[in-house]
C-alpha positions in Angstrom: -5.9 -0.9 32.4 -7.1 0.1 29.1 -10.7 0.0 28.1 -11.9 -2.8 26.1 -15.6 -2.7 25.6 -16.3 -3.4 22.0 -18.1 -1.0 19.4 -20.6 1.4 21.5 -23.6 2.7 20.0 -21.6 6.4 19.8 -19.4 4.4 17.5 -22.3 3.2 15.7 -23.4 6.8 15.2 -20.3 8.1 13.9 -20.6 5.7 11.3 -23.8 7.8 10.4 -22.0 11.0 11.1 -19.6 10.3 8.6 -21.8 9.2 5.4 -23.4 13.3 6.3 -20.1 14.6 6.2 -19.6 12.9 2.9 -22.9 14.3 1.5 -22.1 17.5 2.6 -18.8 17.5 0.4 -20.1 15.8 -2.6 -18.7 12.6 -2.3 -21.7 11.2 -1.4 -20.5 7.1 -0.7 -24.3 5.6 -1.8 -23.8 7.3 -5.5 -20.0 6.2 -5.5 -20.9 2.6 -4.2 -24.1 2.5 -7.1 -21.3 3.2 -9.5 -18.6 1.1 -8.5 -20.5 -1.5 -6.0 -16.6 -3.0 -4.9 -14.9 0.1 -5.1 -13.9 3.4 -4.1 -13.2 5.8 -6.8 -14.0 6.3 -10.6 -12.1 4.5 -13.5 -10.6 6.1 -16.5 -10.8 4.9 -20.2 -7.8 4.3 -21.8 -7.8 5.8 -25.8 -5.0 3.4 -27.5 -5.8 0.0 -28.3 -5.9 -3.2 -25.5 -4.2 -6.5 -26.4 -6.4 -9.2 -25.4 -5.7 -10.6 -22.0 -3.1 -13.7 -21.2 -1.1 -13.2 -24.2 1.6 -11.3 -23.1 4.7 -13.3 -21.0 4.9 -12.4 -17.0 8.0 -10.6 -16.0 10.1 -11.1 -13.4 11.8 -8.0 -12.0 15.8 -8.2 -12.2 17.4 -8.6 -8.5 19.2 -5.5 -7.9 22.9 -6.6 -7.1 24.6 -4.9 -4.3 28.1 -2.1 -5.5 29.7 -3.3 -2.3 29.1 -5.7 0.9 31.8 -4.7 3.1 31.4 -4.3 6.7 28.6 -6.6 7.1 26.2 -4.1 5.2 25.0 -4.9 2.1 24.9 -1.5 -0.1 22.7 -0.5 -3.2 22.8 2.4 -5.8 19.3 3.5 -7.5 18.7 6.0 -10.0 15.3 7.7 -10.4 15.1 8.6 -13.9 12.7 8.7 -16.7 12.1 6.1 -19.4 10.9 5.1 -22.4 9.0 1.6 -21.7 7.1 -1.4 -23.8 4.7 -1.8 -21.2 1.1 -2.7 -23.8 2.9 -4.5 -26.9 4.2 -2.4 -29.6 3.4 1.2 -27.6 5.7 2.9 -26.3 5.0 5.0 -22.8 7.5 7.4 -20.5 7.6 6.1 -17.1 9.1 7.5 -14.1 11.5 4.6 -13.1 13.8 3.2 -10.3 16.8 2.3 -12.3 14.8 2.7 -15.8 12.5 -0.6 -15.2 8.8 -0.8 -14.0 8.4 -2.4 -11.4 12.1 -1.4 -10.0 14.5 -3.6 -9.1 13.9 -5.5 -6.7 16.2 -5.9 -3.0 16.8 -9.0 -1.5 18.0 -9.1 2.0 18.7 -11.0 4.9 17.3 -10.5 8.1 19.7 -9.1 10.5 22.4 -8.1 8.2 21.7 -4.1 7.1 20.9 -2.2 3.8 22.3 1.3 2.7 20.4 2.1 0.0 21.4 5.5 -2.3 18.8 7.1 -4.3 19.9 9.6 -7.1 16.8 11.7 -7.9 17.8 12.3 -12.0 13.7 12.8 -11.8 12.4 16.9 -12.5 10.5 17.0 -9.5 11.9 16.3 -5.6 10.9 12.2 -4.0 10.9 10.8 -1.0 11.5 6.9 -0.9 9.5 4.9 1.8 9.9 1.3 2.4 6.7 0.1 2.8 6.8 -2.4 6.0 9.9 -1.6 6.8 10.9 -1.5 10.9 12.9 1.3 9.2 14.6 4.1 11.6 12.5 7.7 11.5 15.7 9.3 9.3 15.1 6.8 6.6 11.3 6.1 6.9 10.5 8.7 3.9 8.8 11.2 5.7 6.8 13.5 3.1 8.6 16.5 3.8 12.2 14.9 3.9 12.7 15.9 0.4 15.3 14.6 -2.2 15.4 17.8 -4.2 16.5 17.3 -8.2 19.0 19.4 -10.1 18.2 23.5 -10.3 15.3 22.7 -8.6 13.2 25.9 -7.1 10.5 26.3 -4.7 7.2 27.0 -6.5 6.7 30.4 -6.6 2.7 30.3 -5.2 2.2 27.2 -3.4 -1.6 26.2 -3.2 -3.7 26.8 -0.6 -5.4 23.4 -0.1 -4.6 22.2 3.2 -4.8 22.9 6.5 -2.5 24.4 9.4 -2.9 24.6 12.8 -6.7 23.9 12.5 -7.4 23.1 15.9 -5.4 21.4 18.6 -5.1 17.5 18.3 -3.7 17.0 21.4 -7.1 15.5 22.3 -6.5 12.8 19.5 -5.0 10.5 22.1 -8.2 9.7 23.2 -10.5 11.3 20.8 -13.6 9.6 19.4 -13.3 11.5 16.3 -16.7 11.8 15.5 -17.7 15.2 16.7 -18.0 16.6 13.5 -15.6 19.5 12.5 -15.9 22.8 14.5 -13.8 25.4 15.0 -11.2 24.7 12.0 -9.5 28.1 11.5 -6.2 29.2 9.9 -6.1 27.6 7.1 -2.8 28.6 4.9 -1.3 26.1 1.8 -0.3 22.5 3.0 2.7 22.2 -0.2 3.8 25.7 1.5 3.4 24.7 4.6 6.8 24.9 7.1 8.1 22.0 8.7 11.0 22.2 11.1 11.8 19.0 11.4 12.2 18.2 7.4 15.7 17.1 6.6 16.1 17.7 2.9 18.5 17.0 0.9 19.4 18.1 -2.8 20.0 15.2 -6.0 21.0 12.1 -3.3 20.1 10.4 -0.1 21.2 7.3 1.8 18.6 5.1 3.3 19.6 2.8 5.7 17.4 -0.4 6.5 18.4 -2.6 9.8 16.5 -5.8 8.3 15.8 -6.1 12.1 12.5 -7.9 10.9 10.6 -10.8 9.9 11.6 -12.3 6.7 8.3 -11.1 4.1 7.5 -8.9 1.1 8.1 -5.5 1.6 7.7 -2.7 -1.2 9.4 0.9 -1.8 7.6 3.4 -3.6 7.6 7.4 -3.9 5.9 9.5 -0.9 6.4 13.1 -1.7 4.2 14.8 0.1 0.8 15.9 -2.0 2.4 13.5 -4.8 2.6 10.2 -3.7 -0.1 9.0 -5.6 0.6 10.3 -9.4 4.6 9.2 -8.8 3.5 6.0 -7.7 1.3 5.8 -11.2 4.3 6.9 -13.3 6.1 4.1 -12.5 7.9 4.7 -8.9 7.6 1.6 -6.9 9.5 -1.9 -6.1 10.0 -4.7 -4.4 12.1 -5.4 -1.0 12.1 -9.5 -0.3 13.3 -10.5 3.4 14.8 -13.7 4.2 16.1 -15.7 6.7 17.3 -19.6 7.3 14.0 -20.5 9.4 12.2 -19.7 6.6 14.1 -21.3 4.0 14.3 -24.3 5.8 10.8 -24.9 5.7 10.5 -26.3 2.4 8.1 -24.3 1.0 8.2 -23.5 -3.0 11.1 -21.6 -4.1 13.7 -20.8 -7.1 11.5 -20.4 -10.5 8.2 -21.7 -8.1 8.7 -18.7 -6.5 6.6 -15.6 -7.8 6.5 -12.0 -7.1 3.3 -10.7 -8.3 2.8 -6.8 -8.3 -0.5 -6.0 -9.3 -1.4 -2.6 -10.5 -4.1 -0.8 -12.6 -3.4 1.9 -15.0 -5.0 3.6 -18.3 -3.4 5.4 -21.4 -4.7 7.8 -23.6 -4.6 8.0 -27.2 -0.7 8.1 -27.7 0.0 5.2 -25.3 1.2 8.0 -22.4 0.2 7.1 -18.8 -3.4 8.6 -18.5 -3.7 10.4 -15.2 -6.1 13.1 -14.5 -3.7 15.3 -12.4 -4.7 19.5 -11.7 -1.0 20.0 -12.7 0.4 17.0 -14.8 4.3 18.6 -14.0 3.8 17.7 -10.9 5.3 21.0 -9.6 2.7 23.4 -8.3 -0.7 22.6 -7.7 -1.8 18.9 -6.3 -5.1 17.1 -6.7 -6.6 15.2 -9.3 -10.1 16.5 -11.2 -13.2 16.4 -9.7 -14.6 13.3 -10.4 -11.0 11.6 -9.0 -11.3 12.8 -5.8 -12.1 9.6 -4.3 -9.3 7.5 -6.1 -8.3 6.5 -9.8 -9.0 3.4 -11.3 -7.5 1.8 -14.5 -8.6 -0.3 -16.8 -5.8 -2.0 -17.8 -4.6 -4.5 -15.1 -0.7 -5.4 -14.8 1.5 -7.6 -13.5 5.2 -7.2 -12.9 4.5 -4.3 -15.4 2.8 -6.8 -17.8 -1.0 -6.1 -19.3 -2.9 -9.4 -18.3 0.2 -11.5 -18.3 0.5 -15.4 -18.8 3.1 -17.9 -17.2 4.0 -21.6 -18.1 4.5 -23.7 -14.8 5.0 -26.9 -13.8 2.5 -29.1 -12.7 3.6 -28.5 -9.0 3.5 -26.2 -5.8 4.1 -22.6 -7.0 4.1 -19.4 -4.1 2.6 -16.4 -5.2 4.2 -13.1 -3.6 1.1 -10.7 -4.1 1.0 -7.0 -3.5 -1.6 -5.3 -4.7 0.3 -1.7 -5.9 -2.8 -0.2 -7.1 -4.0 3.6 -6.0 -7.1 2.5 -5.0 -8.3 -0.5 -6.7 -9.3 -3.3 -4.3 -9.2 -7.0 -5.7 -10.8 -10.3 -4.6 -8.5 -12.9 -6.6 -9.8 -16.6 -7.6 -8.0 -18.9 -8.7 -10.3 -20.7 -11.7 -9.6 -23.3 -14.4 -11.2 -22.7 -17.7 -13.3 -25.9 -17.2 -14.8 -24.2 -13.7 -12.9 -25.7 -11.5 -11.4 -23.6 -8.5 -7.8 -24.2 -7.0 -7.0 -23.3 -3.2 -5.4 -20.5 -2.1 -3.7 -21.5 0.8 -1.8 -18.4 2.8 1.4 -19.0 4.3 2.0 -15.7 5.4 0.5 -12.0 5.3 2.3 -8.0 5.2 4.3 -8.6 8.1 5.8 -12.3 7.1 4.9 -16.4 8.0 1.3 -17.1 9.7 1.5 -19.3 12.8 -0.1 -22.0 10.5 -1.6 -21.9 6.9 -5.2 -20.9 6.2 -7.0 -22.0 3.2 -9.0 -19.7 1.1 -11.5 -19.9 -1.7 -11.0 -16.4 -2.6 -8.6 -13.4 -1.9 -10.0 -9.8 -1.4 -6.8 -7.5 -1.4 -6.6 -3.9 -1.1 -3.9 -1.4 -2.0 -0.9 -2.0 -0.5 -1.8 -5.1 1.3 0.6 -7.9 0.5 -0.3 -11.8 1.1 1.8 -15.1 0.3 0.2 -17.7 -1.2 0.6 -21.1 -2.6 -1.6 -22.6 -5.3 -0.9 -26.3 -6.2 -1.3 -27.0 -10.0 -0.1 -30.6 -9.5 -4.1 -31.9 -10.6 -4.1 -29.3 -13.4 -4.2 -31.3 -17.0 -0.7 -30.9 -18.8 -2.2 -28.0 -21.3 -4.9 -26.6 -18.9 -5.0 -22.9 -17.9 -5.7 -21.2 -14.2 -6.6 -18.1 -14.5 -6.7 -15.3 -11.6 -9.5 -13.4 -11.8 -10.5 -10.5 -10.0 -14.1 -10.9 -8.7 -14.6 -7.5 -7.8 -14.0 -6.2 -11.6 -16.0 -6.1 -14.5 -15.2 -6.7 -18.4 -11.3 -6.4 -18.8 -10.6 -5.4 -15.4 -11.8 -9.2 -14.2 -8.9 -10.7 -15.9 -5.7 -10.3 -13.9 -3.0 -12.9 -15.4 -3.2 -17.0 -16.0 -1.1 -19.9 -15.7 -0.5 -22.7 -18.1 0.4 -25.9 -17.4 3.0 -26.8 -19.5 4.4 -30.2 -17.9 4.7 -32.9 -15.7 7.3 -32.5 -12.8 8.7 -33.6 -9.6 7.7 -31.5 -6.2 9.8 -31.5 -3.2 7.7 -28.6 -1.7 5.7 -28.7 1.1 3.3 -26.8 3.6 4.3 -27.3 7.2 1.9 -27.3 9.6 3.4 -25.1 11.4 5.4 -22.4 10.1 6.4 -19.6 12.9 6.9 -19.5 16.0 7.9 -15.7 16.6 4.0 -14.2 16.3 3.6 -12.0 19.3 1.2 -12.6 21.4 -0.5 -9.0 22.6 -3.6 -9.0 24.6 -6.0 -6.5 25.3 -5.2 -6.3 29.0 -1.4 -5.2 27.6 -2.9 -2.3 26.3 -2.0 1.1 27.9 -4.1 2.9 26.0 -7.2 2.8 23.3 -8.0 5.1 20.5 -10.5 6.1 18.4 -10.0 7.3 14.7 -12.4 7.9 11.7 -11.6 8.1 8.6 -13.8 10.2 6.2 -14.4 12.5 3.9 -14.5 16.2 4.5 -14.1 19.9 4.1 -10.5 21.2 3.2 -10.6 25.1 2.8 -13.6 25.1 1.1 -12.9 22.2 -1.6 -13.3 18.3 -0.9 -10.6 16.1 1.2 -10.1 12.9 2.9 -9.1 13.4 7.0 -8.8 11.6 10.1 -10.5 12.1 13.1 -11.8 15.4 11.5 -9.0 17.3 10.2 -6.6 16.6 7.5 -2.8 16.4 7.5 -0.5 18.9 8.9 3.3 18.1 9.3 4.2 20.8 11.9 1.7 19.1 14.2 1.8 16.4 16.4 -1.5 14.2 16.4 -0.6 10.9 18.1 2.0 10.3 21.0 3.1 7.5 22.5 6.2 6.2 24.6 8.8 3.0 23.3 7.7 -0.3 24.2 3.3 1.0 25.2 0.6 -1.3 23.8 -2.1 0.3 22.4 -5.8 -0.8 20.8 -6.6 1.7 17.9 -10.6 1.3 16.7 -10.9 2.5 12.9 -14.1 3.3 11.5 -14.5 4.5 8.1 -16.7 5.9 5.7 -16.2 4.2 2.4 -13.1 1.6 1.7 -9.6 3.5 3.3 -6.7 0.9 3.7 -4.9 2.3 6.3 -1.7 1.6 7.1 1.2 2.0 9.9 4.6 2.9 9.4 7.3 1.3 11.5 5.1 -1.2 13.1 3.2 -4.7 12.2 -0.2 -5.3 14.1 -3.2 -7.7 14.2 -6.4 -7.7 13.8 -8.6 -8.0 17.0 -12.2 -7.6 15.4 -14.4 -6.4 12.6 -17.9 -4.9 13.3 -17.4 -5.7 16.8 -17.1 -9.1 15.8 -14.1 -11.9 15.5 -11.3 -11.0 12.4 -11.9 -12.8 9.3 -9.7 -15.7 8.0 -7.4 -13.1 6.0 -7.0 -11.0 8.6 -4.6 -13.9 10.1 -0.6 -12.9 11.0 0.8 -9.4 11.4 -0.3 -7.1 9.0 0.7 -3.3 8.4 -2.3 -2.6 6.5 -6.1 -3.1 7.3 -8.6 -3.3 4.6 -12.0 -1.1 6.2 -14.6 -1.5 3.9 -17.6 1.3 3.9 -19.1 2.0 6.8 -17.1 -0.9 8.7 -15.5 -0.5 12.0 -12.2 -2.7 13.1 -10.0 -2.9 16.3 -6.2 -3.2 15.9 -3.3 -4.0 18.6 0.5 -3.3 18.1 3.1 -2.9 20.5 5.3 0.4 19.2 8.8 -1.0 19.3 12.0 -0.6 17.3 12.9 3.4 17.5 12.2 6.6 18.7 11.0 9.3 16.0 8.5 10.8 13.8 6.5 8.0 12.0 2.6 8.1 9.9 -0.4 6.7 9.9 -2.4 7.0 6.7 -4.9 5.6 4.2 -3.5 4.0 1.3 -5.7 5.1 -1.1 -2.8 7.0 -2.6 -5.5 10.1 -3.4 -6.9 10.1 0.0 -3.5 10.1 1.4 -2.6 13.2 -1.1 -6.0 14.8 -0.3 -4.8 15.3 4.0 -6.0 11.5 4.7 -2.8 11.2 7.1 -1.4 11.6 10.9 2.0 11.6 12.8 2.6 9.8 15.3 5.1 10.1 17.7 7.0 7.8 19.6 9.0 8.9 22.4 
């Protein structure tokens, strides 16, 4: 039987243990927390001109339509490619783009029936596509090193040593408390030159092939080249993947125009209206990182929506559900929903990363971290015909409180509804499942001399194996951190068992992919690792941790 005591005072020391080890590198979290008291990371300033918020219309993205549906698989065609975009009004900015839009198109699919999906890379660096919450088979998961190279494209000629290989054997992971500090970490050679024998690349195209074996919900693709993820994702690379299915439909919650997908992102531009990112090597080709004062994530300062600089859009006086993903780096949100006379509107979730709740939960307020994803519905039906709801961001400050607003243009019918209940496929794990618990910290470190971001005290290595575990096992992972790391699972959904030794919190309701650990916090997770046999990750989603060695394989067997 596994163990299942709850956080033990070595736990409590590691938390400790891990503020040093940030000292020691220079990220020290007190001075990052004085300076952003919500937030991991340091903003830039952009240099053009800002509109003035709740002027500009949302967007929707288009709905990507499928070249063929033959053979009961639904097939797509994608091409990476750069463009010239209007995202602030009147500027123009190059963009890295799925099929020359930002965000990319977006998928719709239906549960059960499959997806081929083939990406032409017409970008000048190699990607990898992931699809984030996808029960996705290893082969099309977007493994860093499984490479989509572009045309004439050649292997740097001095790759930069800034990772680590073979720094000490992990095999103890399994178990490990991960809070030992980091001895004996030899052998350091490059991590972009580092040799993986199990990459599969390929060079200028690559099918990815989705089962939609899954819960209907939100899902999102973006880049996730390895040492890159995070300054592709800025430039533009990421989407949206919507599930469906007939339970869900049935249930009469709001849909057609009622129904929103929100992708919220920061971002900053410099003088000429470019995409301001401060990246060692802004081809992206040689040397990784971001400057010094980055090392712990970029912020924006200009918020979007659907691509949109603090968009507004008219709606009915009625139910509206709000698809939210929060496609930031590394800025964390907690969204209100406010009139402009003070009055604040419900947030009732319907459903969270991995699709419906069991039953709705009512919220005042929202907190979201990068990549998290939650459905909402917020009822304008009391709203005054002419009245605005804006969604506000109470963990910002000046123009990064402002996210987008709604206006209330007219008076309409609703047929919508909230059931009750809404799913009756949740699983059900319990801790006496469990075959196994695991420790894992996540903190900053040492990474051949210079600053990085590693679990349980080393950072990423793709030629070693750090986590295995068979088909079918239930395990209870513990995650303690050292400032804010969203970490996130690939393949898998999972639910949150506690916080701080205590109960989840209201928004930790349903299957989630992602868990939000805020500094210093430790939280217990259960999952059952089902679906397929392969190499999978675990990683913060702070994109610049996750480039800076902040991930893990794990592999199921």
């Amino acid at each position: 039987m596994a163990e299942t005591r709850g956080i033990g005072r070595r736990q409590f020391l590691g938390i400790g243990g891990a503020l040093g080890l940030t000292a020691v590198t220079g990220l020290t979290a007190a001075a990052g927390l004085a300076r952003h008291p919500a937030s991991t990371g340091d903003q830039l300033r952009s240099g053009v001109p800002l509109p003035p918020a709740f002027q500009v219309p949302l967007p929707l993205p288009s709905v990507l339509k499928p070249v063929s549906t033959s053979g009961g698989v639904d097939r797509y065609e994608i091409t990476q490619r750069e463009a010239t975009l209007e995202v602030l009004p009147g500027v123009k900015t190059p963009m890295w783009t799925y099929g020359g839009t930002f965000p990319g198109p977006t998928i719709e699919a239906r549960r059960g029936r499959p997806v081929t999906v083939t990406h032409h890379n017409g970008l000048p660096v190699p990607t990898v596509v992931h699809l984030h919450g996808g029960r996705t088979p290893a082969a099309s998961d977007g493994y860093p090193t499984d490479l989509v190279l572009p045309k004439n494209w050649r292997e740097p000629a001095s790759p930069i040593v800034h990772g680590m290989h073979g720094a000490h054997d992990m095999s103890g992971m399994d178990h490990m408390d991960g809070m030992d500090g980091m001895d004996g970490m030899q052998g350091m050679q490059g991590m972009q030159g580092m040799q993986d024998p199990k990459a599969v690349v390929t060079r200028l195209t690559r099918d990815y092939t989705f089962p939609m074996d899954q819960r209907p919900t939100l899902l999102w693709y973006h880049d996730h080249r390895m040492d890159f993820t995070a300054p592709a994702i800025w430039r533009g690379l990421a989407g949206l993947h919507i599930i469906r299915d007939d339970a869900e439909d049935s249930l009469g919650l709001p849909s057609g125009p009622r129904e929103l997908p929100l992708m919220i992102a920061d971002r900053a531009f410099d003088d000429n209206g470019n995409l301001h990112y401060p990246s060692l090597d802004p081809t992206l080709r040689d040397q990784p990182g971001v400057e010094e004062a980055f090392h712990a994530g970029v912020l924006g300062d200009v918020i979007l929506v659907n691509g949109a600089p603090w968009p507004v859009h008219e709606v009915d006086a009625a139910r509206y559900r709000l698809r939210v993903l929060n496609a930031s780096n590394a800025r964390h949100y907690d969204l209100e929903a406010v009139t402009d006379d003070g009055h604040r509107l419900d947030l009732v979730q319907v459903g969270a990363d991995q699709g419906l709740l069991a039953a709705p939960v009512t919220h005042r307020t929202l907190p979201i971290a990068p990549a998290e994803r939650y459905d909402v519905v917020v009822d304008f039906t009391k709203v005054q015909v002419g009245g605005r709801v804006r969604i506000v961001n109470r963990l910002g400050s000046g123009r990064t409180r402002d996210v987008l607003a709604f206006r209330v243009a007219r008076k309409a019918a609703d047929h919508s509804r909230i059931p009750r209940l809404l799913s009756h496929d949740l699983p059900n794990w319990r801790r006496a499942d469990a075959t196994r618990t695991r420790d894992f910290s996540f903190r900053a470190g040492r990474m051949h001399g210079g600053h990085g971001w590693l679990i349980g005290g080393v950072p990423f290595d793709p030629a070693r194996s750090d986590v295995t575990t068979r088909l079918g096992d239930v395990e209870v992972w513990r995650l303690i951190a050292d400032v804010h790391h969203p970490v996130h699972l690939h393949l898998v959904g999972f639910r949150v068992l506690s916080r701080r030794g205590r109960k989840a919190l209201p928004h930790d309701a349903g299957l989630k992919d992602t868990v939000s650990l805020r500094p210093g916090e430790a939280a217990e997770i259960i999952t059952r690792f089902d679906g397929y046999r392969g190499r999978y990750l675990f990683h913060c989603h702070n994109a610049e941790h996750e480039d800076m060695g902040m991930m893990a394989n794990l592999d199921i067997i």
